[in-house]
C-alpha positions in Angstrom: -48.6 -32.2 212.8 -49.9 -33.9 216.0 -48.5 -37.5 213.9 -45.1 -36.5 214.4 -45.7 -36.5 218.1 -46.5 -40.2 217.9 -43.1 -41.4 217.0 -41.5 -44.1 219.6 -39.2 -41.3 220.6 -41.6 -38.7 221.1 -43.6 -41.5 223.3 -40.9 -42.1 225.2 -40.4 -38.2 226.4 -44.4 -37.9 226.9 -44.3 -41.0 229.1 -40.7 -39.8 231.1 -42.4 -36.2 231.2 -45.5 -38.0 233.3 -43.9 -40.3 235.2 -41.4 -37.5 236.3 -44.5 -35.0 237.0 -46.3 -37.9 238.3 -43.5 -38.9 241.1 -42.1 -35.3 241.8 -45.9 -34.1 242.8 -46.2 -37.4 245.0 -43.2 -36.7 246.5 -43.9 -33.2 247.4 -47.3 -34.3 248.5 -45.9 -36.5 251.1 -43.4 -33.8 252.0 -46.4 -31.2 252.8 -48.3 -34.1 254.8 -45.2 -34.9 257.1 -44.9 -31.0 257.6 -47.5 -31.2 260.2 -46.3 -34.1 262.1 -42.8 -32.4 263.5 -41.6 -29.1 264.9 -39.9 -29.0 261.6 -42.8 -28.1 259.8 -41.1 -24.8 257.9 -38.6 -27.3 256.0 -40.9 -29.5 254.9 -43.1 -27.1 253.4 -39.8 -25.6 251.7 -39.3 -29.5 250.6 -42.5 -29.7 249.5 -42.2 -26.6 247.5 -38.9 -27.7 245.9 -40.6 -31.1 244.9 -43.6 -29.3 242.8 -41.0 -26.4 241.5 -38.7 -29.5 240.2 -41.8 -31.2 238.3 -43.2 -27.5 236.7 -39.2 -27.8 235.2 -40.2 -30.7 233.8 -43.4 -29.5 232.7 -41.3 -26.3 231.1 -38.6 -28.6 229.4 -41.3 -30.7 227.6 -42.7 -27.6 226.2 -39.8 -25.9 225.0 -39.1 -29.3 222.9 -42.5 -29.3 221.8 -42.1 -25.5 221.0 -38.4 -26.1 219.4 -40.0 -29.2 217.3 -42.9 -27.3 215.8 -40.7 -24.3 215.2 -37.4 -25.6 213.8 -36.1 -21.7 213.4 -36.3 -21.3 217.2 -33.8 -23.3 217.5 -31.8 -22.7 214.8 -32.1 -18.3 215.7 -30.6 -19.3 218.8 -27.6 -21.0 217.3 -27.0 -18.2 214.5 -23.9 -16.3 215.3 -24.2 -13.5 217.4 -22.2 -10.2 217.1 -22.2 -9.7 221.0 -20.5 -12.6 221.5 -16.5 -12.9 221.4 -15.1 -14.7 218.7 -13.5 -18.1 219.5 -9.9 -19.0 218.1 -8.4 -22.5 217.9 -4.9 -22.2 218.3 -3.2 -24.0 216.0 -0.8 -27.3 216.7 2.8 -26.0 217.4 5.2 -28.3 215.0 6.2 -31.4 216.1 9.6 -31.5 218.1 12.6 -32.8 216.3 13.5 -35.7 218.7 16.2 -38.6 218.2 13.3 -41.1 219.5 11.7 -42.4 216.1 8.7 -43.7 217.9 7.8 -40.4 219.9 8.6 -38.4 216.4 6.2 -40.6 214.9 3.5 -40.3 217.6 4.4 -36.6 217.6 3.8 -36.5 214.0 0.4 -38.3 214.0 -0.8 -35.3 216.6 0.8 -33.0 214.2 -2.1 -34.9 211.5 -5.1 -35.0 213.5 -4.8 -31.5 214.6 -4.6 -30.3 211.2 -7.9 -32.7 210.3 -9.6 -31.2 213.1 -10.0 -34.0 214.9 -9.5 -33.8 219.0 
């Protein structure tokens, strides 16, 4: 279990999550030392607060995906369909316009295609 949080990728998002924590704490540390030096000492404090809020959401987002890649359902309840929500309709493609320009009928009729394909 722990092996698969040895990959490159997972790595990577250990190393980001540090650095990020890391930077954001030093940031907000600095923040709460130049609170004192200024009448402005109220919005630094808030800065400083903001700083160490933004790095626990860093801290929270490399949980979840720890969370979500022990725990494959979690994700997967979340994406199940949900009777509460409303149901989502693709319209469909109107036909293509009869047109005496060959080239826009043909471009009309290759819309006409890729809608029906599903493709955007």
């Amino acid at each position: 279990m722990l092996r698969a949080f040895l990959t490159p990728r997972w790595l990577g998002v250990h190393a980001l999550t540090v650095a990020a924590v890391l930077v954001l704490a030093r940031i907000g540390w600095w923040q709460w030392d130049k609170g004192g030096s200024d009448g402005r000492a109220w919005q630094h404090y808030g800065y400083a607060l903001q700083w160490w809020l933004f790095a626990g959401f860093a801290v929270f987002l490399w949980v979840k995906l720890v969370l979500d890649e022990l725990d494959p359902g979690r994700v997967e309840q979340r994406n199940a369909e949900d009777p509460t929500l409303p149901v989502v309709v693709q319209p469909s493609a109107p036909p293509p316009a009869e047109d005496d320009d060959d080239e826009l009928a043909a471009y009309n009729r290759h819309l006409a295609w890729l809608a029906e394909n599903g493709r955007p």
